[in-house]
C-alpha positions as CSV (number, residue, x, y, z in Angstrom):
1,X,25.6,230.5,156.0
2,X,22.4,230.7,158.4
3,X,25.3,230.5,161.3
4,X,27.6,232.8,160.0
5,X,24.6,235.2,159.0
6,X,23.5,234.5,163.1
7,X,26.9,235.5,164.5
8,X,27.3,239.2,162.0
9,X,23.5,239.9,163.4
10,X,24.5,239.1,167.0
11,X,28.0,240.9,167.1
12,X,26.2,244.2,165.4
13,X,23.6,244.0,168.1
14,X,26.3,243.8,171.4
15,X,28.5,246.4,169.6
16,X,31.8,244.6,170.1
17,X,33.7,245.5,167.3
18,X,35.8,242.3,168.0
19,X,33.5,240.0,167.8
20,X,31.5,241.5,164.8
21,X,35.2,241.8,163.3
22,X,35.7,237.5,163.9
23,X,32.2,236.8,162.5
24,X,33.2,239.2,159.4
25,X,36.4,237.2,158.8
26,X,34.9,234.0,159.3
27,X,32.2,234.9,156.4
28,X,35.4,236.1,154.5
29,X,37.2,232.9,154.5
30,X,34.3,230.8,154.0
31,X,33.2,233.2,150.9
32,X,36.5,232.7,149.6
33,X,36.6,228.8,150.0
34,X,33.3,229.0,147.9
35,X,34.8,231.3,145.1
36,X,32.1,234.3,146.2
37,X,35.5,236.4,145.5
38,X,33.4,239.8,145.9
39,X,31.6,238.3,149.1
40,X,35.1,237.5,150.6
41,X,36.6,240.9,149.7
42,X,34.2,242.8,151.3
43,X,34.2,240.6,154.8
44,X,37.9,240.5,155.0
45,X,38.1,243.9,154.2
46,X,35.5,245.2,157.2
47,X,37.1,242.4,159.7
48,X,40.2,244.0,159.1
49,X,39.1,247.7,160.0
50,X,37.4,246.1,163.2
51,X,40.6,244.8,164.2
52,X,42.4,247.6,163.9
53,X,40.0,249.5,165.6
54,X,39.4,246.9,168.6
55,X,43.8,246.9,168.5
56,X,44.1,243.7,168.0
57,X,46.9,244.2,165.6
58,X,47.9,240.2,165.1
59,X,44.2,239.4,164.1
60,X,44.6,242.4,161.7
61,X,48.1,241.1,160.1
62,X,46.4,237.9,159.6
63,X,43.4,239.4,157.6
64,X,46.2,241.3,155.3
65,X,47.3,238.4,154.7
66,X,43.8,236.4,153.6
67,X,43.0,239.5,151.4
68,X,46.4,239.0,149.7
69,X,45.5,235.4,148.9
70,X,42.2,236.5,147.7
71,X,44.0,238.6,144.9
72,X,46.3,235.8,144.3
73,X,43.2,233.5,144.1
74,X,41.7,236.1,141.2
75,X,45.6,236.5,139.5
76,X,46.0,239.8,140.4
77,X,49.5,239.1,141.7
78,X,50.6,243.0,142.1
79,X,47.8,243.7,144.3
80,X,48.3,240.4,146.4
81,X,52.1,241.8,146.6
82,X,51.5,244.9,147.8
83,X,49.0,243.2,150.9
84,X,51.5,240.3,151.7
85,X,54.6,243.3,152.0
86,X,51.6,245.2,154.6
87,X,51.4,241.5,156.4
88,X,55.0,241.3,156.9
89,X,55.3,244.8,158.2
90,X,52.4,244.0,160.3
91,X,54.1,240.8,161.9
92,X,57.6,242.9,161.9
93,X,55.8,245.4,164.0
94,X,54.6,243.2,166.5
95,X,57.8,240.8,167.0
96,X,55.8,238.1,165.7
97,X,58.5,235.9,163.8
98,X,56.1,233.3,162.5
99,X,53.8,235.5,161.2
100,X,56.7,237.1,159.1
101,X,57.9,233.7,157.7
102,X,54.1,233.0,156.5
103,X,54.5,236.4,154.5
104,X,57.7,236.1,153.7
105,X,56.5,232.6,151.9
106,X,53.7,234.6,150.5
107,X,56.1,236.9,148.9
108,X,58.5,235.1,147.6
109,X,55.8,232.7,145.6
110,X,54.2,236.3,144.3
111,X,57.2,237.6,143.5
112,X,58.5,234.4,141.3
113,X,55.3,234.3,139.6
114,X,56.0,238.1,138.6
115,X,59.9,237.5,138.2
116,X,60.4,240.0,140.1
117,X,63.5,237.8,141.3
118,X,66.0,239.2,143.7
119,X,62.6,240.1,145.6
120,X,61.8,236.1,145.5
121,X,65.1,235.1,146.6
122,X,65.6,237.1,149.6
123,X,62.0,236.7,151.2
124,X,62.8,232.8,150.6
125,X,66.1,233.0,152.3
126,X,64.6,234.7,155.1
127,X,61.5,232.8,155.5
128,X,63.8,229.3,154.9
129,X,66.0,231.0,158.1
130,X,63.0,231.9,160.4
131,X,61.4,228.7,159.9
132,X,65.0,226.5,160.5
133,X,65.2,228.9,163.9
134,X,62.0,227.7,164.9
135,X,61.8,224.0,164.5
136,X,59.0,224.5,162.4
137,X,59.6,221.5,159.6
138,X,56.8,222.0,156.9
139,X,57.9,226.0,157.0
140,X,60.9,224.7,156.5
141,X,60.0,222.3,153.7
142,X,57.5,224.8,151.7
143,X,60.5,227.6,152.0
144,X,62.5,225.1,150.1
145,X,59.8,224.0,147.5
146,X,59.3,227.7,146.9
147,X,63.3,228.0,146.3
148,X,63.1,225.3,144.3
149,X,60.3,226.9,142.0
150,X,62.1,229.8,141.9
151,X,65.2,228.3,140.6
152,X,63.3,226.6,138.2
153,X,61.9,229.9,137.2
154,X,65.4,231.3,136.6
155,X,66.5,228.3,134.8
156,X,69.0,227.1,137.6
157,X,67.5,223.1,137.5
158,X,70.7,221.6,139.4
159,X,69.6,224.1,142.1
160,X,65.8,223.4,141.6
161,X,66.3,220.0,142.5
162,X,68.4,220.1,145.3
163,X,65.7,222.1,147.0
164,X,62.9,220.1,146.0
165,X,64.5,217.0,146.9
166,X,64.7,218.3,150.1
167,X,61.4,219.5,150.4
168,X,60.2,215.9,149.3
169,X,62.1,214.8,151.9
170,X,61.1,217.4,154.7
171,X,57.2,216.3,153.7
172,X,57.2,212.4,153.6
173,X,59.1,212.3,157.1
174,X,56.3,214.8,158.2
175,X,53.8,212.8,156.3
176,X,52.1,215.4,154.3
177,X,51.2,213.3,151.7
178,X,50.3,215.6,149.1
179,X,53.0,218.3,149.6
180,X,55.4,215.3,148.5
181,X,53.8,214.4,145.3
182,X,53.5,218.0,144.7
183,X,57.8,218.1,145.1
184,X,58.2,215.5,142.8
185,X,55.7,216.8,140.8
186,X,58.1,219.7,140.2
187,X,60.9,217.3,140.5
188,X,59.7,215.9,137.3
189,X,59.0,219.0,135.5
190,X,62.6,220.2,136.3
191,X,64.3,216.9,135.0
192,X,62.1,216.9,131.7
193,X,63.2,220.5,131.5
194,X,67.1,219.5,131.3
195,X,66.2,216.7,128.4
196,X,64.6,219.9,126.1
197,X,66.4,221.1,123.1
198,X,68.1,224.4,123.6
């Protein structure tokens, strides 16, 4: 706190709205990691004005999309919605294909939690698409755990597992250790599922 407090002080007192705009959303994200919710919202919220006004436009896409995981942190899964559709077009904008697939990830886990569905399944296509053109291999495996918990959601489980198989998969041959227990996790929950009177 004392270094983060240091840094606000010190980018206020050179003017540099860039640098007073990283210090802000370095207090944000640490507020948040802390659960200071109203802390965080109001640091994200001035580094993202900073950064628009400095034009740094990825830095400000990036921010749009911290705010809308502070709303999903506090439930408030419309609102988070609405800033992770601003991220995308922010990332569209600027040609930047891997911010999109991080919103697109975004969206399709915020829109399955509201079962707001077609909305789910075609931000989940895309994003599984960007991150298979990229090489990027834990995009690739969280794109299909997301399709899988959307399947789940619309009580598809044949569907559900093949994606979180796959995901499993993706993440022990990546060794992410905890995004595979957190597959077959899922994986578990979807075979109890098909085992529950109708």
């Amino acid at each position: 706190d004392r270094w983060l407090a240091r840094a606000l002080r010190r980018g206020g007192e050179v003017g540099d709205p860039q640098a007073l705009a990283l210090a802000h959303e370095a207090a944000g994200v640490a507020a948040s990691n802390r659960d200071r919710l109203e802390e965080a919202q109001d640091h994200l919220g001035r580094a993202r004005t900073l950064f628009d006004t400095a034009g740094d436009a990825g830095a400000a896409a990036v921010t749009t999309g911290n705010l809308g995981v502070l709303q999903s942190k506090q439930g408030r899964h419309p609102e988070a919605l609405v800033l992770y559709r601003e991220y995308l077009r922010r990332s569209r904008e600027m040609g930047d294909p891997a911010g999109a697939a991080k919103a697109l990830l975004n969206i399709g886990w915020t829109a399955t939690t509201l079962r707001s569905f077609p909305e789910a399944e075609s931000a989940l296509g895309e994003a599984l698409r960007l991150h298979e053109e990229s090489g990027d291999r834990h995009g690739t495996a969280m794109s299909h755990h997301n399709l899988g918990l959307l399947r789940f959601a619309m009580e598809e489980p044949e569907p559900a597992r093949e994606h979180l198989i796959r995901a499993g998969v993706t993440m022990d041959e990546i060794g992410d250790i905890r995004g595979t227990f957190t597959a077959l996790f899922f994986l578990g929950q979807v075979a109890e599922s098909a085992h529950r009177p109708q």
